[in-house]
DSSP file (Angstrom, degrees, kcal/mol; ACC not computed):
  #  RESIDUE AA STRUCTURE BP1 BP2  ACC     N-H-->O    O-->H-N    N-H-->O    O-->H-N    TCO  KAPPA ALPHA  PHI   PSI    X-CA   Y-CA   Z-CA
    1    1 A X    >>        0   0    0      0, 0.0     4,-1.4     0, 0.0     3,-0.7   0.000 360.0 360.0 360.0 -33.8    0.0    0.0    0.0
    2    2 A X  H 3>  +     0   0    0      1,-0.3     4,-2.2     2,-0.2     5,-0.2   0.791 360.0  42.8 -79.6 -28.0    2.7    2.3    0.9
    3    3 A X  H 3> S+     0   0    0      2,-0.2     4,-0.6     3,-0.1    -1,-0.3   0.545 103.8  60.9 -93.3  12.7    4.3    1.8   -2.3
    4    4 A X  H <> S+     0   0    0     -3,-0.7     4,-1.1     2,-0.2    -2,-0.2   0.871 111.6  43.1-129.5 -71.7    1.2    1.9   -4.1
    5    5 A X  H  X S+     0   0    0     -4,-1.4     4,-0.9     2,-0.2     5,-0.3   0.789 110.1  56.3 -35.8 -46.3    0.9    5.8   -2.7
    6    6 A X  H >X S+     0   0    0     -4,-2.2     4,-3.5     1,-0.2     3,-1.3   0.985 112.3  48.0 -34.0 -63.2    5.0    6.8   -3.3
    7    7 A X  H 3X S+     0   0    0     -4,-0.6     4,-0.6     1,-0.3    -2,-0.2   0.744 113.1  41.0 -57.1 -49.1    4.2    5.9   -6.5
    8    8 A X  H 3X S+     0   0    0     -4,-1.1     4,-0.9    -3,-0.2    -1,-0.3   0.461 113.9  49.4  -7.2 -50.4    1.2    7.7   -7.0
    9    9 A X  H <X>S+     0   0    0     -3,-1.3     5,-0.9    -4,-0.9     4,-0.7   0.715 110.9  52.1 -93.1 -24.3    2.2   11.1   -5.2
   10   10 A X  H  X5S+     0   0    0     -4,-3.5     4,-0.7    -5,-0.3     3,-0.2   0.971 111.5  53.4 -80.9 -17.4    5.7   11.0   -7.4
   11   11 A X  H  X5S+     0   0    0     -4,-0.6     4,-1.2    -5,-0.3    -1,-0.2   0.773 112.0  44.6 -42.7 -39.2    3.1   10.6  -10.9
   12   12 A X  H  <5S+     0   0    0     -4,-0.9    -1,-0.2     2,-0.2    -2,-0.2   0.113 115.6  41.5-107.5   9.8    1.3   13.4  -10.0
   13   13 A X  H >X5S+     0   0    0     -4,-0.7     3,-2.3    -3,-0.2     4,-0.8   0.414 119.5  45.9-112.0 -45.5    3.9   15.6   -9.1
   14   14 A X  H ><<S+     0   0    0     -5,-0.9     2,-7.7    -4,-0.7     3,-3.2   0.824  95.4  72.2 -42.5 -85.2    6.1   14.6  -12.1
   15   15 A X  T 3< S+     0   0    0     -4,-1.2    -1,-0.3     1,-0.3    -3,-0.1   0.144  86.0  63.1 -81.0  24.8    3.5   14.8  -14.1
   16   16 A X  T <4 S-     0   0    0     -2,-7.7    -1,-0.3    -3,-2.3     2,-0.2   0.629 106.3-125.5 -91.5 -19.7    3.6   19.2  -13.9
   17   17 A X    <<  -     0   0    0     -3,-3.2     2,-0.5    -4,-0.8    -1,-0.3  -0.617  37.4 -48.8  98.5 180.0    7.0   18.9  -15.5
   18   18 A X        +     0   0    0     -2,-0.2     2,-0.3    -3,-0.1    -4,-0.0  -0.825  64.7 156.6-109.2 106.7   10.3   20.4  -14.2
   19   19 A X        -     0   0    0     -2,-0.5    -3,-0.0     3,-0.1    -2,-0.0  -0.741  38.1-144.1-127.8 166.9   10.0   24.1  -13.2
   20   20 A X  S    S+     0   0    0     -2,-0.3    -2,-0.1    44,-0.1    42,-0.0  -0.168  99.7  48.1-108.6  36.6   12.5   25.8  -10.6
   21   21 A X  S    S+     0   0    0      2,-0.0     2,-0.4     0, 0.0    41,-0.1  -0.007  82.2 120.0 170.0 -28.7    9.6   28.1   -8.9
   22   22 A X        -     0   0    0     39,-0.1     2,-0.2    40,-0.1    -3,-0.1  -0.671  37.7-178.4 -83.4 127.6    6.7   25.2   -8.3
   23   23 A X        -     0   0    0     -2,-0.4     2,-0.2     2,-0.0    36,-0.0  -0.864   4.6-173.5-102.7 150.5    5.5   24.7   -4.7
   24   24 A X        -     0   0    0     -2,-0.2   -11,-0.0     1,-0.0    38,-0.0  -0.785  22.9-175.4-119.0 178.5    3.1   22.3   -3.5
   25   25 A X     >  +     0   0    0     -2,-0.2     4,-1.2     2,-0.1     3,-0.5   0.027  24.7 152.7-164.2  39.3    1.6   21.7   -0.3
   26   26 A X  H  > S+     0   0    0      2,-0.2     4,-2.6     1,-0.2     5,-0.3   0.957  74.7  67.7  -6.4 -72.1   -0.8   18.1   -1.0
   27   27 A X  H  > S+     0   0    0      1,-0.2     4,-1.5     2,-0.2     5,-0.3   0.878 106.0  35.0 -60.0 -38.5   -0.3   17.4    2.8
   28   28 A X  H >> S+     0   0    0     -3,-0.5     3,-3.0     2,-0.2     4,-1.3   0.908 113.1  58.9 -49.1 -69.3   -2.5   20.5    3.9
   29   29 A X  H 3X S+     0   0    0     -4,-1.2     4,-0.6     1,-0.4    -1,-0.2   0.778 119.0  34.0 -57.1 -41.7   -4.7   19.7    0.7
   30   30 A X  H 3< S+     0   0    0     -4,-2.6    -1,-0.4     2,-0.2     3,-0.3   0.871 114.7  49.9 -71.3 -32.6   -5.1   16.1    2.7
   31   31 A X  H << S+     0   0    0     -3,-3.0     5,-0.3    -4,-1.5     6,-0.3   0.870 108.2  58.4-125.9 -56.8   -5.1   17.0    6.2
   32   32 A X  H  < S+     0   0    0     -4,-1.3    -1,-0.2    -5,-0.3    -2,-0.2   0.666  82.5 108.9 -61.7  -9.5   -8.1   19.9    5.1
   33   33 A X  S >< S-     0   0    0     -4,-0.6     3,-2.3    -5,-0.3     4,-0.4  -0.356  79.8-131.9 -77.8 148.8  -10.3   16.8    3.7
   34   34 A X  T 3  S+     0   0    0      1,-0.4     4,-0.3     2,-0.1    -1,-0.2   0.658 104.4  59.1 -76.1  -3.5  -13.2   16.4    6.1
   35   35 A X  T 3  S+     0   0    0      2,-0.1    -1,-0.4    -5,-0.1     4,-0.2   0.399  81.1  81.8-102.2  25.4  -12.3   12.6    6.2
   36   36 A X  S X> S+     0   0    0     -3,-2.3     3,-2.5    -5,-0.3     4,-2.0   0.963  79.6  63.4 -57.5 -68.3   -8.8   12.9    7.4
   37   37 A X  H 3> S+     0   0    0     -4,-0.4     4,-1.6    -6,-0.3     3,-0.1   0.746 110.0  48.5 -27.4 -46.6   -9.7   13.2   11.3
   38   38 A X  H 3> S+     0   0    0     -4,-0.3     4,-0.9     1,-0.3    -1,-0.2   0.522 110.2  45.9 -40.4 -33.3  -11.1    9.7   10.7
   39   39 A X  H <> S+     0   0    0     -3,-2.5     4,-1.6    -4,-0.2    -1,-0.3   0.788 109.6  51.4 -99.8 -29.7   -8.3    8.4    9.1
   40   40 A X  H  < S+     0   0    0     -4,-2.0    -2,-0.2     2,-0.2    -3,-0.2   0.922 113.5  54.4 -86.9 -50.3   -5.6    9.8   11.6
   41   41 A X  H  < S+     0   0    0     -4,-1.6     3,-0.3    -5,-0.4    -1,-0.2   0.839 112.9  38.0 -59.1 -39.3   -7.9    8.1   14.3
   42   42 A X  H  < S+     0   0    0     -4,-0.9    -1,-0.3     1,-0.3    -2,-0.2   0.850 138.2   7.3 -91.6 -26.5   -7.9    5.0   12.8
   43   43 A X     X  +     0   0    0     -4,-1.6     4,-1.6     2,-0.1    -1,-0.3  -0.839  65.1 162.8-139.7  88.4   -4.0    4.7   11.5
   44   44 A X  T  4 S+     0   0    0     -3,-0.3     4,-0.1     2,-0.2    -3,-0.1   0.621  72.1  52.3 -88.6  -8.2   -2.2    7.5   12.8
   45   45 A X  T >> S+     0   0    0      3,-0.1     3,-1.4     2,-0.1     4,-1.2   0.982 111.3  48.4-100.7 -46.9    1.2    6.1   12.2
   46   46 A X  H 3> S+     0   0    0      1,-0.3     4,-2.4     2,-0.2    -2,-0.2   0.681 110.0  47.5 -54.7 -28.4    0.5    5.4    8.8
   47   47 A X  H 3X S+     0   0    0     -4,-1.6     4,-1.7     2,-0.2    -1,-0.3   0.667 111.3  52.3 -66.2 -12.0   -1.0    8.8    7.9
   48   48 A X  H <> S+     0   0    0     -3,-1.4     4,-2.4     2,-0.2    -2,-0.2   0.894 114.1  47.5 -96.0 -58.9    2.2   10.8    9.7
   49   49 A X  H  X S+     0   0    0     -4,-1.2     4,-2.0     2,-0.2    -2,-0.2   0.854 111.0  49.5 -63.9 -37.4    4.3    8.4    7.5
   50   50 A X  H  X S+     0   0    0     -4,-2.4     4,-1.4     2,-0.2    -2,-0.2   0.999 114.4  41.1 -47.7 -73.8    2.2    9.2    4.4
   51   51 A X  H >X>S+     0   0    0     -4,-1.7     4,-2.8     2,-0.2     3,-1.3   0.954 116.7  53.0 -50.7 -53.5    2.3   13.2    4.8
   52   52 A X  H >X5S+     0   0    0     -4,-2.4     3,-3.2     1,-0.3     4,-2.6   0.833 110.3  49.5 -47.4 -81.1    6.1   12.9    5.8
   53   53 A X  H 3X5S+     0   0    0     -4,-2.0     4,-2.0     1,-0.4    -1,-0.3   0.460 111.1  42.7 -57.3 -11.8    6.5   11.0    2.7
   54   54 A X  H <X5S+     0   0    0     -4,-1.4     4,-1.0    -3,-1.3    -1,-0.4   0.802 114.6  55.1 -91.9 -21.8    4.8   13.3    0.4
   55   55 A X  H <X5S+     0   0    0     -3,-3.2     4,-2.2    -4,-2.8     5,-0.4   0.928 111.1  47.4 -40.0 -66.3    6.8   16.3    2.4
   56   56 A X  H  X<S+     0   0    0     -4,-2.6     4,-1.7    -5,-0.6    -2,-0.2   0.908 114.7  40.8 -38.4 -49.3    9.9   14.5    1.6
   57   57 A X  H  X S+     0   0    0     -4,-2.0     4,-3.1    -5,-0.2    -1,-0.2   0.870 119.3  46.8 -71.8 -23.6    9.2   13.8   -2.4
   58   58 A X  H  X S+     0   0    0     -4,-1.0     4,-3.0     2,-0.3     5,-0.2   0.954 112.8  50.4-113.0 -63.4    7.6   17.5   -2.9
   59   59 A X  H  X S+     0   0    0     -4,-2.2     4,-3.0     1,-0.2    -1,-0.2   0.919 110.2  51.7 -27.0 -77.5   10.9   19.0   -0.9
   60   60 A X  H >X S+     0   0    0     -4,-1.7     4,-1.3    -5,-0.4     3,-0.9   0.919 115.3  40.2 -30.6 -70.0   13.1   16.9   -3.3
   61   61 A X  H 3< S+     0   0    0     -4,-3.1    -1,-0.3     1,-0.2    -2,-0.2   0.952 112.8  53.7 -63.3 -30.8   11.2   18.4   -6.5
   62   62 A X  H 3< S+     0   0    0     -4,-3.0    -1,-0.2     1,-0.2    -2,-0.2   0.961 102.6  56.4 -57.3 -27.0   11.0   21.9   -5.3
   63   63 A X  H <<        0   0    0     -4,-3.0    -1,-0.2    -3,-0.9    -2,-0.2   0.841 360.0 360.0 -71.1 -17.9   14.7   22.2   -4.6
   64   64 A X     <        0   0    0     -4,-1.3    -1,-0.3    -3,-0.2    -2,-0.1   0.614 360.0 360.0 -81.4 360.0   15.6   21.2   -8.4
C-alpha cells in the first residue's frame, strides 16, 4: 500500500513537468479533507508516514 501511494504522489507531481519556482503543499490539501480526522484516528502512524513521505518527495522536486 505504501508503495502503491509513493508511486502515485511522485506521478502526480512529475506529471507538472520540471519548473524551478513550483511549490506544492498536497499534505494540507489532505489534512483539510473532512475525512482525514477519521483516518488519523484510525491509522495515525500510517498517515504521519504518508504526509512525511509526500513532504519528503515535494521538498526533493522543489529544490531542483
Amino acid at each position: 500500500m505504501r508503495s502503491a501511494l509513493i508511486l502515485l504522489t511522485l506521478a502526480l507531481l512529475t506529471s507538472t513537468g520540471c519548473t524551478s519556482s513550483v511549490q506544492f503543499d498536497n499534505g494540507a490539501r489532505l489534512i483539510a479533507r473532512p475525512d482525514f480526522p477519521a483516518a488519523k484516528a484510525a491509522a495515525p502512524e500510517w498517515c504521519r508516514d504518508a504526509l512525511d513521505t509526500i513532504a519528503a518527495l515535494e521538498y526533493e522536486i522543489e529544490k531542483q
